[in-house]
C-alpha positions in Angstrom: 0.0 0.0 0.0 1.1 3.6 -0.6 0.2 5.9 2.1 -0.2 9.3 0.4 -0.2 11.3 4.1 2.8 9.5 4.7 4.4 9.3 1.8 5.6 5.8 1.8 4.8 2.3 0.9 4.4 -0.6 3.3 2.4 -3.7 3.9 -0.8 -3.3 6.0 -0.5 -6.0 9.0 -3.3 -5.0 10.8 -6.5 -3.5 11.0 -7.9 -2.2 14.6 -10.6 -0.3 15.0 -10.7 1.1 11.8 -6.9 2.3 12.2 -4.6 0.2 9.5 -1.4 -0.4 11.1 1.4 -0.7 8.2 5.1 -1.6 8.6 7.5 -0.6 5.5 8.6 -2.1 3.0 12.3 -2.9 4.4 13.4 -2.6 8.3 11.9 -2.3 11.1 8.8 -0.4 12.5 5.4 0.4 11.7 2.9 3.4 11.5 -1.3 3.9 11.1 -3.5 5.2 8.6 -7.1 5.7 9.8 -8.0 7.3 6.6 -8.1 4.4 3.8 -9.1 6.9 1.0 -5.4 7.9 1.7 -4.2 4.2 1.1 -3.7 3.0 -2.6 -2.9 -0.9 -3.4 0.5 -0.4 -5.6 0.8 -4.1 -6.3 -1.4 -6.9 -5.2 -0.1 -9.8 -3.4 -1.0 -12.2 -6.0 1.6 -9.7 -8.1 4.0 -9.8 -6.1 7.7 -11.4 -7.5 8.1 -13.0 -4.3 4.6 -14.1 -3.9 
């Protein structure tokens, strides 16, 4: 997913409450979204190289 108010791309792990919790692409941490019009897919799983 690409978070446009964050400006980065990550992988959604969690949704609570309505809040999406996203870690990035590489490394460690994570951040939330609780906007998902903000959130765009950029390529889905079944997409995915590594899939």
């Amino acid at each position: 997913m690409h978070d446009e108010d964050a400006a980065r791309s990550g992988i959604v792990t969690d949704v609570r409450s309505g809040t999406y919790v996203i870690r990035p692409l590489q490394g460690p941490g994570e951040w939330t979204s609780e906007d998902s019009k903000k959130l765009t897919t950029v390529v889905p799983r079944e997409e995915r190289q590594d899939a």
